[in-house]
N, C-alpha and C positions, 0 to 999 in steps of 0.2 A: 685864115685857116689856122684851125690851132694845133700843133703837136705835143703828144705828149712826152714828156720825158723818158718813157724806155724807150719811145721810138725815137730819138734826138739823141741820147746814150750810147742805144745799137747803133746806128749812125754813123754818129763820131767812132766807135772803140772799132767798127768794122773798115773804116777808112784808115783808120792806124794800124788794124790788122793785117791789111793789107799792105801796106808799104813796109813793115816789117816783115812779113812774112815775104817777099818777093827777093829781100836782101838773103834772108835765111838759104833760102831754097836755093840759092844760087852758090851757100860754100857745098862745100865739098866735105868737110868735116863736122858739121852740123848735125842734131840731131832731128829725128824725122818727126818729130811729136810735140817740139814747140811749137808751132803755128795753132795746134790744136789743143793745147793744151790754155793757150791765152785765147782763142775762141770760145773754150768752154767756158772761162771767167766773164767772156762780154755776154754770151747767154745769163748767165745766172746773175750777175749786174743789172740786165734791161729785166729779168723776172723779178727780180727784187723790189728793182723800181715800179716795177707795175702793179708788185701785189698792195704796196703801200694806198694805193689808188681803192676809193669807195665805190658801193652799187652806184650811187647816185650821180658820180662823175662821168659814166660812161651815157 
């Protein structure tokens, strides 16, 4: 089975999103917009990746 690379990307960067954001969420003095704000970069990372990608690949 092959994956592509934004899917393998998204992936990875939402599996670290995760474990950072669970740290986050948990101070108390933290702000409430980082979590989301490094989501929005693995979005637009796996889009990036993806648009490099030809008709012919898919």
């Amino acid at each position: 089975m092959y994956i592509t690379r934004a899917t393998l990307l998204l992936m990875l960067f939402s599996y670290l999103l995760f474990l950072t954001s669970v740290d986050w969420l948990a101070e108390p003095d933290g702000a409430w917009y980082r979590p989301f704000i490094i989501g929005l970069l693995v979005i637009a990372l796996a889009a990036f990746s993806h648009r490099e990608q030809n008709s012919d690949d898919l």
